[in-house]
N, CA, C and O atoms as a Tinker XYZ file with bonds, in Angstrom:
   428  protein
     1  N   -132.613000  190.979000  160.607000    73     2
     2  CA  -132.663000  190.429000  159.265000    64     1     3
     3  C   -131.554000  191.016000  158.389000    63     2     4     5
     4  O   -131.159000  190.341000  157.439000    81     3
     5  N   -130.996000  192.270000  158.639000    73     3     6
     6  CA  -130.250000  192.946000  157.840000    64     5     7
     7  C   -128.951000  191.982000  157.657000    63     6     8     9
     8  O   -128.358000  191.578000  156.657000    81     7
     9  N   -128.763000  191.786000  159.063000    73     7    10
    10  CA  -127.188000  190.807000  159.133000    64     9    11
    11  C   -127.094000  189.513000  158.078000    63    10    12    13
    12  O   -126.047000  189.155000  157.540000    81    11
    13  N   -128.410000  188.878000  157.889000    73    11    14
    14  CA  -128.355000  187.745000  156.878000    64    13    15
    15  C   -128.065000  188.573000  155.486000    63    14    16    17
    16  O   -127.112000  188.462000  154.714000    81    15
    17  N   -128.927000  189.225000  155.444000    73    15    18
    18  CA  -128.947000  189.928000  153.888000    64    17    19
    19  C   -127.774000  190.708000  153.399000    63    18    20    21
    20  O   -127.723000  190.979000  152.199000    81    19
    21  N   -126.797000  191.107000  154.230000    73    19    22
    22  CA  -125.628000  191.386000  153.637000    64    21    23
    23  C   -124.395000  191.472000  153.698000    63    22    24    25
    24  O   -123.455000  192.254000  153.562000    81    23
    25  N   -124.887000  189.583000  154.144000    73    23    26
    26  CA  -123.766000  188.753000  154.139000    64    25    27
    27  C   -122.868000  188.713000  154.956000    63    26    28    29
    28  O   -121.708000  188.360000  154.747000    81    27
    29  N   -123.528000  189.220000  156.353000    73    27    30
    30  CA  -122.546000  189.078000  157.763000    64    29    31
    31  C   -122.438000  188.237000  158.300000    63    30    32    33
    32  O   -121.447000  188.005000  158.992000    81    31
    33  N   -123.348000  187.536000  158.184000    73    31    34
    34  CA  -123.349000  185.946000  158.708000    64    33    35
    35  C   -122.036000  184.845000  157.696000    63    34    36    37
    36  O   -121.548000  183.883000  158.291000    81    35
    37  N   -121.827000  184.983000  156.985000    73    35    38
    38  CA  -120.622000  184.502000  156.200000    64    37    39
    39  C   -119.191000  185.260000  156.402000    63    38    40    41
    40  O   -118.262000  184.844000  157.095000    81    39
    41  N   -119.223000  186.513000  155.611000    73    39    42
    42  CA  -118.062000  187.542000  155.422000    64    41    43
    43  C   -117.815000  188.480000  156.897000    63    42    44    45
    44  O   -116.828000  189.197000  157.062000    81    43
    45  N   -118.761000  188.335000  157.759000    73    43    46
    46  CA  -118.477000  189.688000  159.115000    64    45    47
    47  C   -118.698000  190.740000  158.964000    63    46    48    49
    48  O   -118.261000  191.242000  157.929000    81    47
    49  N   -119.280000  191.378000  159.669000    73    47    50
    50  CA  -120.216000  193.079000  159.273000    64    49    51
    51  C   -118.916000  193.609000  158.407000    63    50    52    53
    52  O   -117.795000  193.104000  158.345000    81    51
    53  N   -119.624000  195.246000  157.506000    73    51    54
    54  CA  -119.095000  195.694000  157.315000    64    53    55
    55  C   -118.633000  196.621000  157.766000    63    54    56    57
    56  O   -119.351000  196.983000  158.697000    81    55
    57  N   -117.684000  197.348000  157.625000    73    55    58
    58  CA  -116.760000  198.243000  158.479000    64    57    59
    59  C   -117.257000  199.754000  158.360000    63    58    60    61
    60  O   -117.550000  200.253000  157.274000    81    59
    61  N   -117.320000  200.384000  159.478000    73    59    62
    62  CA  -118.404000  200.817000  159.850000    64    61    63
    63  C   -118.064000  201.944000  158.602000    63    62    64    65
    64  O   -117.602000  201.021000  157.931000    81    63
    65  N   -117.936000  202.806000  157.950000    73    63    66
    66  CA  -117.644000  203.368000  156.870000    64    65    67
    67  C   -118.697000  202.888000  155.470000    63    66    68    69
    68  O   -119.288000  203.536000  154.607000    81    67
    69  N   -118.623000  202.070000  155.642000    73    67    70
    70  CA  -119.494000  201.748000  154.515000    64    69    71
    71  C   -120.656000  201.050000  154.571000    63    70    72    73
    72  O   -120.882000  200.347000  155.555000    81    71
    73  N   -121.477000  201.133000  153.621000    73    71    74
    74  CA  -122.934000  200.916000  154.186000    64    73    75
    75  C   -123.360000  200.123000  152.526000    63    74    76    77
    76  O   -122.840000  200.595000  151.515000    81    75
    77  N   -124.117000  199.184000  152.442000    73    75    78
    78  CA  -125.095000  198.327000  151.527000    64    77    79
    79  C   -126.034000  199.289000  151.053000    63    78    80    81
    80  O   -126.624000  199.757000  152.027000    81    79
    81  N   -126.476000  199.844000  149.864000    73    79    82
    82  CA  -127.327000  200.185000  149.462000    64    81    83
    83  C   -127.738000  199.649000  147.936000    63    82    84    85
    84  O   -127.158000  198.836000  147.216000    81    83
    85  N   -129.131000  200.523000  147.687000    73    83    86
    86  CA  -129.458000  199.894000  146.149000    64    85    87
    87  C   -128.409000  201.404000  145.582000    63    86    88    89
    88  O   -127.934000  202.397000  146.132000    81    87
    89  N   -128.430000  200.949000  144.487000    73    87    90
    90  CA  -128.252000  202.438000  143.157000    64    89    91
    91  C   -128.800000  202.092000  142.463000    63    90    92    93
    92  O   -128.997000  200.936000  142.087000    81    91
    93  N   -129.240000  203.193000  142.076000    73    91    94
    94  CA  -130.616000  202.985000  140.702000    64    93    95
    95  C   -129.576000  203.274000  139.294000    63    94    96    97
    96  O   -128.495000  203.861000  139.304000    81    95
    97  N   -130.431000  202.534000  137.867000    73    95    98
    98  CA  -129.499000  202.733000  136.962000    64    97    99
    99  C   -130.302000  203.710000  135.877000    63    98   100   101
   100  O   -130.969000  202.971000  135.152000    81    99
   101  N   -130.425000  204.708000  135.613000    73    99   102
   102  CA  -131.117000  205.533000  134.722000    64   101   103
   103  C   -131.220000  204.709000  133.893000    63   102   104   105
   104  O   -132.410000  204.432000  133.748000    81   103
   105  N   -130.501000  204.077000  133.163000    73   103   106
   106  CA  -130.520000  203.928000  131.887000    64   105   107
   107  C   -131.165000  202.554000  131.344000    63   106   108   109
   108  O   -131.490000  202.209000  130.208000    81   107
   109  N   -131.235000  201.776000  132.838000    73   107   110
   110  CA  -131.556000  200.513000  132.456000    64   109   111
   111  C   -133.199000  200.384000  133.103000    63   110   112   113
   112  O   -134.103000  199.811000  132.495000    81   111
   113  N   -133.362000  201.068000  134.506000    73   111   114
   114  CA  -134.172000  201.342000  135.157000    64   113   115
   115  C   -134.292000  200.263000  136.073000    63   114   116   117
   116  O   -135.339000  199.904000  136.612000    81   115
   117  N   -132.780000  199.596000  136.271000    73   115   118
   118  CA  -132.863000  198.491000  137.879000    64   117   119
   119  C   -132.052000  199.338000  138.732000    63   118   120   121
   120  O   -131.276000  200.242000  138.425000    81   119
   121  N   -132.371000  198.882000  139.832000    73   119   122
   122  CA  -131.742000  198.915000  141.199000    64   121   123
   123  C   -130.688000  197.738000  141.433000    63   122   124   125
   124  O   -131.079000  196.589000  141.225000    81   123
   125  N   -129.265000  197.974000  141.890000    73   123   126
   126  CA  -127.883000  197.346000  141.998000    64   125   127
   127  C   -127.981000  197.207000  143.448000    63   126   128   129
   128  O   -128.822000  197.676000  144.214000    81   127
   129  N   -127.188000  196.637000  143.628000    73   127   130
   130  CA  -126.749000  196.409000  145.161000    64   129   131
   131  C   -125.079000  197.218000  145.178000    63   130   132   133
   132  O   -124.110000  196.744000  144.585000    81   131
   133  N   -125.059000  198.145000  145.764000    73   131   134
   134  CA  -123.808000  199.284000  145.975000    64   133   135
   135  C   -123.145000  198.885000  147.759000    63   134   136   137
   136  O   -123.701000  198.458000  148.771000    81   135
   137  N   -121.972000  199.216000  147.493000    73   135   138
   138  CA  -121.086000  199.593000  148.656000    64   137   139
   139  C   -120.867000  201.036000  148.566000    63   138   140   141
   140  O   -120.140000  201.613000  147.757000    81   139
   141  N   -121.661000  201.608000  149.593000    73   139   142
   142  CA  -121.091000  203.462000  149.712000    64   141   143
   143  C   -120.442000  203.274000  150.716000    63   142   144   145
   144  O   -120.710000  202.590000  151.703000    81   143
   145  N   -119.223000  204.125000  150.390000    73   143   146
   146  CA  -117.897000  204.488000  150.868000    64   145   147
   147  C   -118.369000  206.018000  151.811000    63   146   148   149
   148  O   -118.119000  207.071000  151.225000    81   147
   149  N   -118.765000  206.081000  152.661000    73   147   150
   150  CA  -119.440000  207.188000  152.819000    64   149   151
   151  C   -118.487000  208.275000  153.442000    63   150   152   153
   152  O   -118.901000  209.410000  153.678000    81   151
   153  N   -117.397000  207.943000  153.658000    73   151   154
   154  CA  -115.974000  209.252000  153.760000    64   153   155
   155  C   -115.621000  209.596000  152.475000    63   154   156   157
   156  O   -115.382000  210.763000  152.165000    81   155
   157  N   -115.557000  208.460000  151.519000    73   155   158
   158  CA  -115.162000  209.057000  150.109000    64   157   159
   159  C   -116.200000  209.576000  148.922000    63   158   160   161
   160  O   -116.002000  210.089000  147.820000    81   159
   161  N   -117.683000  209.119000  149.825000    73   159   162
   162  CA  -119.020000  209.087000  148.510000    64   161   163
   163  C   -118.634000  208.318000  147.277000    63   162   164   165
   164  O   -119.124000  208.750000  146.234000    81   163
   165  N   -117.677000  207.025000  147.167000    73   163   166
   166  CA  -117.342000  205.976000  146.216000    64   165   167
   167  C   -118.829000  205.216000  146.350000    63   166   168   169
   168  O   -119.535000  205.326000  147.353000    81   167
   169  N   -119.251000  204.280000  144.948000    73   167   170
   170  CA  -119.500000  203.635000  144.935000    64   169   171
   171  C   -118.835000  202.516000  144.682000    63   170   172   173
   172  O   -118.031000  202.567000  143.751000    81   171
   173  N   -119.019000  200.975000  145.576000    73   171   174
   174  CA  -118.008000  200.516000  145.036000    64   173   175
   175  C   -119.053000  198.620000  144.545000    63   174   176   177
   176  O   -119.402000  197.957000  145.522000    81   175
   177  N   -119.318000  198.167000  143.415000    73   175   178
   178  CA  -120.046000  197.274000  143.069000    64   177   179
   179  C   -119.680000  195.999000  143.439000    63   178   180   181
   180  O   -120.350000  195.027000  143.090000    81   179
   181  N   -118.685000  195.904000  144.110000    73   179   182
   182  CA  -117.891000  194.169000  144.919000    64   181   183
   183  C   -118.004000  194.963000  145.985000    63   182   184   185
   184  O   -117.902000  196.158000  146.262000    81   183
   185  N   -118.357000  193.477000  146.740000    73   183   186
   186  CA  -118.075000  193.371000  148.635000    64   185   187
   187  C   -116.806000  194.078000  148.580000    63   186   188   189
   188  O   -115.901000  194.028000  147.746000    81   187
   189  N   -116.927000  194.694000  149.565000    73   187   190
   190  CA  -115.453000  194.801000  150.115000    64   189   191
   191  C   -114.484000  194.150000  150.997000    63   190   192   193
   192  O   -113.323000  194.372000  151.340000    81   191
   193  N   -115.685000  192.960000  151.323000    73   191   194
   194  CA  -114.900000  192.280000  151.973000    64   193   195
   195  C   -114.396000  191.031000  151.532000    63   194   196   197
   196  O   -113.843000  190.144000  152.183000    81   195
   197  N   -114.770000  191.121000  149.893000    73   195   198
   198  CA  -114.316000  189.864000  149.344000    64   197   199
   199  C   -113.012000  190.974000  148.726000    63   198   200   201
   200  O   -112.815000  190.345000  147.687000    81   199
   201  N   -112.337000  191.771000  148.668000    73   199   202
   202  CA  -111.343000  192.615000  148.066000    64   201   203
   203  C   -110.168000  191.426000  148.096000    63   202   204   205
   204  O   -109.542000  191.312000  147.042000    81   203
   205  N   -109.889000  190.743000  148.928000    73   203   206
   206  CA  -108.568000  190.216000  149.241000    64   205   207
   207  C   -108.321000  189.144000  148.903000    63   206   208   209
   208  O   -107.183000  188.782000  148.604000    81   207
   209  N   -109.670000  188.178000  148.871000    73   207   210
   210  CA  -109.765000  186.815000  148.132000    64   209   211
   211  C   -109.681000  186.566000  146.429000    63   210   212   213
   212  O   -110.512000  186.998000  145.630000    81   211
   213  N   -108.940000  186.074000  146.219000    73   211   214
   214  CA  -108.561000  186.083000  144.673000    64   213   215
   215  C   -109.872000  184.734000  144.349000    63   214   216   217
   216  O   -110.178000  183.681000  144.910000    81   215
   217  N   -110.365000  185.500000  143.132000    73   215   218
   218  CA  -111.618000  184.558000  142.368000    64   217   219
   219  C   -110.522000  182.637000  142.203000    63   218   220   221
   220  O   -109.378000  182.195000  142.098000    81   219
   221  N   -112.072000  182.167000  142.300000    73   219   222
   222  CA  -111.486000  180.423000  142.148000    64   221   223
   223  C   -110.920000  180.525000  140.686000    63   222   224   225
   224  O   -111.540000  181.090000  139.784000    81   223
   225  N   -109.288000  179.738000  140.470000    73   223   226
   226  CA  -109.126000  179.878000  139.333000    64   225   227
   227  C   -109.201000  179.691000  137.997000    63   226   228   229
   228  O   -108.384000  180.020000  137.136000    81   227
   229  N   -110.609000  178.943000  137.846000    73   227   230
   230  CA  -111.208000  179.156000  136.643000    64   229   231
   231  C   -112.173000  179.929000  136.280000    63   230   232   233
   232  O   -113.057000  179.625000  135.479000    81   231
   233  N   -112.029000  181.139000  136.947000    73   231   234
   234  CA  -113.080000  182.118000  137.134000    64   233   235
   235  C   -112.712000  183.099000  137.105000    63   234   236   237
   236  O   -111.694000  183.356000  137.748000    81   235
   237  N   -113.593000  184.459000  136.086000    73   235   238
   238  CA  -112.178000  185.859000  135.875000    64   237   239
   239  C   -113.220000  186.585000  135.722000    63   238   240   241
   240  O   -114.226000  185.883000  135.820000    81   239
   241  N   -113.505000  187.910000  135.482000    73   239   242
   242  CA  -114.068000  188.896000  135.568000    64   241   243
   243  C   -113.697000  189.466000  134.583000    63   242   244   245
   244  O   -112.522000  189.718000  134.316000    81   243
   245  N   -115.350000  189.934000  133.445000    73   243   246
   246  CA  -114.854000  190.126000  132.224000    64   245   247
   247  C   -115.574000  191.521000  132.465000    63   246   248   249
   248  O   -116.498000  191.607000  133.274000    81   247
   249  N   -115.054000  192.770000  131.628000    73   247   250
   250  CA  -116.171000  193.666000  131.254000    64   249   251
   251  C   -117.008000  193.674000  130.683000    63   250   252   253
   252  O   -117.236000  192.553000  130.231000    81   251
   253  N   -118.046000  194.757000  130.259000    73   251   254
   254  CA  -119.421000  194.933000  129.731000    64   253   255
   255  C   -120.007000  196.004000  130.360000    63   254   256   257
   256  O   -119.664000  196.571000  131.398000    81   255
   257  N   -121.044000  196.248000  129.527000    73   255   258
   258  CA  -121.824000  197.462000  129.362000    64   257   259
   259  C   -122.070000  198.165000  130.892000    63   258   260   261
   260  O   -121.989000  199.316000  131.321000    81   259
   261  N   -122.326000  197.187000  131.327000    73   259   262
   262  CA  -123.526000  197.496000  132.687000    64   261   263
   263  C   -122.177000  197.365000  133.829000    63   262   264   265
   264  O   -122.532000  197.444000  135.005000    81   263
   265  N   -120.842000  197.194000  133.615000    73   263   266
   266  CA  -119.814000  197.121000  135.206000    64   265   267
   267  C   -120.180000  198.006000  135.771000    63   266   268   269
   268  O   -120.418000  197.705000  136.941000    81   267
   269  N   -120.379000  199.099000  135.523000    73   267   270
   270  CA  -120.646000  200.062000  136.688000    64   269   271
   271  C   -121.368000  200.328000  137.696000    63   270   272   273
   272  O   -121.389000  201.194000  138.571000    81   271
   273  N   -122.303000  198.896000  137.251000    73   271   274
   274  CA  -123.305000  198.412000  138.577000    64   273   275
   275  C   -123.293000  196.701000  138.800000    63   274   276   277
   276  O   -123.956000  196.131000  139.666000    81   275
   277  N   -122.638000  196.209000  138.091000    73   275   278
   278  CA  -121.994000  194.468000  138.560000    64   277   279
   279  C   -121.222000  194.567000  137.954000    63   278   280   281
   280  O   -120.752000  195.447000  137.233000    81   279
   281  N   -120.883000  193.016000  138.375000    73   279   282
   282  CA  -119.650000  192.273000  137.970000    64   281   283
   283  C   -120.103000  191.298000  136.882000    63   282   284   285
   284  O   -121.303000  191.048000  136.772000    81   283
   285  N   -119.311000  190.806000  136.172000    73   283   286
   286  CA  -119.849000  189.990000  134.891000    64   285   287
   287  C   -118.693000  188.701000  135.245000    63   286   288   289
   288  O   -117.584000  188.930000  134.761000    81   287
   289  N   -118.787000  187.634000  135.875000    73   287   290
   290  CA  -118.051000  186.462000  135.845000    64   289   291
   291  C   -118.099000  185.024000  135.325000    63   290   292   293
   292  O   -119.111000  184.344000  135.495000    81   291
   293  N   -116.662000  184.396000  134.486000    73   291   294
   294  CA  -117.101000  184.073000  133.428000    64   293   295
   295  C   -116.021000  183.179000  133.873000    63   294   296   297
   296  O   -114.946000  183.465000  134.402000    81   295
   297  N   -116.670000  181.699000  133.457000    73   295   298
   298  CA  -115.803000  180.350000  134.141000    64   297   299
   299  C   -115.120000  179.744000  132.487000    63   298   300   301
   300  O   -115.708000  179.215000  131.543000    81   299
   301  N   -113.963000  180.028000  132.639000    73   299   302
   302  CA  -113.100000  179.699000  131.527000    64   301   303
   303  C   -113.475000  178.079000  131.177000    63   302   304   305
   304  O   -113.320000  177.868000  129.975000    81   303
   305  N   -113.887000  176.993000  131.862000    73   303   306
   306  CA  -113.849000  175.685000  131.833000    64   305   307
   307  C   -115.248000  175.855000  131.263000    63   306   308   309
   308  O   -115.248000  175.907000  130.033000    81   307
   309  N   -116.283000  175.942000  131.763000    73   307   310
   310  CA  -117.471000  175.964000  130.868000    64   309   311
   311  C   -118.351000  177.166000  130.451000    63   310   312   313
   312  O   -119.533000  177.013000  130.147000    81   311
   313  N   -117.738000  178.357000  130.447000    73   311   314
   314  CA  -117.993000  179.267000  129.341000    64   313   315
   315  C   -119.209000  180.239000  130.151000    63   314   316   317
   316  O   -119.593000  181.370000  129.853000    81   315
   317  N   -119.652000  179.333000  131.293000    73   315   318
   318  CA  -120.854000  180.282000  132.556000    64   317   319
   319  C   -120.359000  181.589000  132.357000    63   318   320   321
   320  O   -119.165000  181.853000  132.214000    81   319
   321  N   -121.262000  182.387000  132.350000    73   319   322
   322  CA  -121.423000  183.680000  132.551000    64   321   323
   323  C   -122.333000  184.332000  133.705000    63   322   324   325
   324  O   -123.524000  184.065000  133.547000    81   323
   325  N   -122.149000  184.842000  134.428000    73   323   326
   326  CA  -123.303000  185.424000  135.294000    64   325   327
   327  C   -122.545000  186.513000  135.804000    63   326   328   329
   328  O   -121.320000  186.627000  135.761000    81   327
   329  N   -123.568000  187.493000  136.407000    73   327   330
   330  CA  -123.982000  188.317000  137.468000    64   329   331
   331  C   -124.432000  187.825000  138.700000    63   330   332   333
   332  O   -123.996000  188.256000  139.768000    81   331
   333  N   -125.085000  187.148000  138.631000    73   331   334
   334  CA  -125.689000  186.771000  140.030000    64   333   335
   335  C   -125.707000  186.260000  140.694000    63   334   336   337
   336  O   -126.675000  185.773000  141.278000    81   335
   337  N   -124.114000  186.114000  140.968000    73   335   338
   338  CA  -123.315000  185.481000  142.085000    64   337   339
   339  C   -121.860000  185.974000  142.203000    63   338   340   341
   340  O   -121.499000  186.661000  141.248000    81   339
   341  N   -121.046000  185.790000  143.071000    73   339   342
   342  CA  -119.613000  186.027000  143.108000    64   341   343
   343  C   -119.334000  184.516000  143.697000    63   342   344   345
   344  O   -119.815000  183.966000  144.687000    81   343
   345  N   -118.494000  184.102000  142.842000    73   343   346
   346  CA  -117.746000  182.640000  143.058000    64   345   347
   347  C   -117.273000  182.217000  143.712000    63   346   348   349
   348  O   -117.113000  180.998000  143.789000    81   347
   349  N   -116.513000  183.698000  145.053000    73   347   350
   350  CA  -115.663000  182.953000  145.641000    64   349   351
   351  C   -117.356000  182.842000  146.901000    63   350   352   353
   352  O   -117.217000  182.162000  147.918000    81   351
   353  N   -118.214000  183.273000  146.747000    73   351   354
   354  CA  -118.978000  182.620000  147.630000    64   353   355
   355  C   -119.761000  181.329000  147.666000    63   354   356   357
   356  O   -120.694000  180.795000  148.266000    81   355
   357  N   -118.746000  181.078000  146.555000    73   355   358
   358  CA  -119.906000  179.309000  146.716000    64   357   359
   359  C   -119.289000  178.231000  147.640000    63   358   360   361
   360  O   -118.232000  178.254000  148.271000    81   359
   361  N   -120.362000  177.169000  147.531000    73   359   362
   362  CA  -120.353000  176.909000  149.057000    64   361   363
   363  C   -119.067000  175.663000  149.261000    63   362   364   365
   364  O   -118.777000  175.376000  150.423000    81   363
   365  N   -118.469000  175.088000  148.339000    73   363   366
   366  CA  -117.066000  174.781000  148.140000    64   365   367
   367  C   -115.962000  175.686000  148.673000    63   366   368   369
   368  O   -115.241000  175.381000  149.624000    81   367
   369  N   -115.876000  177.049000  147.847000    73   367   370
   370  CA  -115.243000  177.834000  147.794000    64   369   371
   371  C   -114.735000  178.528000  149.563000    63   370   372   373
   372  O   -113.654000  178.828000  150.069000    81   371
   373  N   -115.854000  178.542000  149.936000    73   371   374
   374  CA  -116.039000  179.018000  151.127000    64   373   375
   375  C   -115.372000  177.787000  152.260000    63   374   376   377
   376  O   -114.455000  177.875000  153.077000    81   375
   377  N   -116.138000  176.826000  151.948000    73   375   378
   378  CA  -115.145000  175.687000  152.956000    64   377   379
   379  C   -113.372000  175.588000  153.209000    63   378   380   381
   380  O   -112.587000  175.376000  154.133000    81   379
   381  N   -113.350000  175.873000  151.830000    73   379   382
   382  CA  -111.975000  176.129000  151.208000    64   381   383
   383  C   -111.349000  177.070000  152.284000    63   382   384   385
   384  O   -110.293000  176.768000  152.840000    81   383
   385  N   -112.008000  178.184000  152.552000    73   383   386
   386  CA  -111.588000  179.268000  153.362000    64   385   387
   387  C   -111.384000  178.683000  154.890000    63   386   388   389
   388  O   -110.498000  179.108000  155.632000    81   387
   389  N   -112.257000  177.720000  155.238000    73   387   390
   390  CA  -112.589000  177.154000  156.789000    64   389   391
   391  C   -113.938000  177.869000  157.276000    63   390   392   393
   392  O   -114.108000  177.874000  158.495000    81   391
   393  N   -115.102000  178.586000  156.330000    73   391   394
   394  CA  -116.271000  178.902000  156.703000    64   393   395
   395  C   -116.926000  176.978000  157.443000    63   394   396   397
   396  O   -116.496000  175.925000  156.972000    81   395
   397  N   -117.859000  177.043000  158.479000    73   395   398
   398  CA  -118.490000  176.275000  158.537000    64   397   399
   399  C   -120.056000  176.189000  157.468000    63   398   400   401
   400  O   -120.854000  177.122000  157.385000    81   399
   401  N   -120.110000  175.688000  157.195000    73   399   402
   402  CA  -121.563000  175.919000  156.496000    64   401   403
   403  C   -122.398000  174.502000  156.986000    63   402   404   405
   404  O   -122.011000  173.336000  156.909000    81   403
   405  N   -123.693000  175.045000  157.521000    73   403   406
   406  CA  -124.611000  173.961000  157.499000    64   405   407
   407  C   -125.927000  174.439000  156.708000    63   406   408   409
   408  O   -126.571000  175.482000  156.824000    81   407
   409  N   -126.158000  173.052000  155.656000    73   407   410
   410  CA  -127.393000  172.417000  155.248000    64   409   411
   411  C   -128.613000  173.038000  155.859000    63   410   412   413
   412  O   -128.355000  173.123000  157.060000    81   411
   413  N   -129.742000  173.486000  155.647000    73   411   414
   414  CA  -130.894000  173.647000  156.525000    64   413   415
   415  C   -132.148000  172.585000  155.411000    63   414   416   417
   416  O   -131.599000  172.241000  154.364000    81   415
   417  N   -133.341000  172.188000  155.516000    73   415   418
   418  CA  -134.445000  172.374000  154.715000    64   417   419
   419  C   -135.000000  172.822000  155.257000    63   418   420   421
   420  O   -135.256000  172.443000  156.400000    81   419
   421  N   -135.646000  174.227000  154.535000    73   419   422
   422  CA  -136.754000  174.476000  154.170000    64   421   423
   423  C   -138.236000  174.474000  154.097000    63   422   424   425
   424  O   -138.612000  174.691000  152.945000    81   423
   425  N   -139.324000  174.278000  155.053000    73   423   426
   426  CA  -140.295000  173.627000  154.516000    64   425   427
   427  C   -141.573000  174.564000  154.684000    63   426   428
   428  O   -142.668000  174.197000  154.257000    81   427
């Protein structure tokens, strides 16, 4: 189950150095989804394996309070804001790349 959940089935395991974890946020009192760098003890709040893919280009990465545990991305054409997604994984975006993606339902 791990392999679906972080995103190996799309992007390809991660390299063995770094590992998926939560980080907790004192201040807010959620749990993040972290990349530990575990030769450097970095946390790092983007895939690392999206490092190389440049965001779709109406899509930019703004700061705010909370970066130090997401990303805040913000679609210049209609003003979307979120966290809770990274763009270049949508499912356009990804075709774009030559991912196959198939459809499932659900039931």
């Amino acid at each position: 189950m791990r392999w679906a959940m972080d995103g190996a089935a799309i992007l390809g395991s991660l390299p063995e150095h770094l590992e998926m974890v939560k980080r907790y946020s004192e201040e807010n009192g959620v749990d993040y989804i972290a990349y530990l760098d575990r030769k450097s003890g970095i946390f790092h709040i983007e895939d690392p394996r999206l490092s190389g893919i440049p965001l779709p280009h109406v899509w930019r990465r703004q700061t705010y309070e909370d970066e130090n545990y997401e990303t805040l991305f913000v679609n210049e054409e209609t003003g979307e804001r979120t966290t809770e997604f990274d763009p270049r994984l949508k499912a356009e975006e990804l075709r774009k790349r030559g991912v196959k993606l198939e459809a499932f339902d659900l039931v």
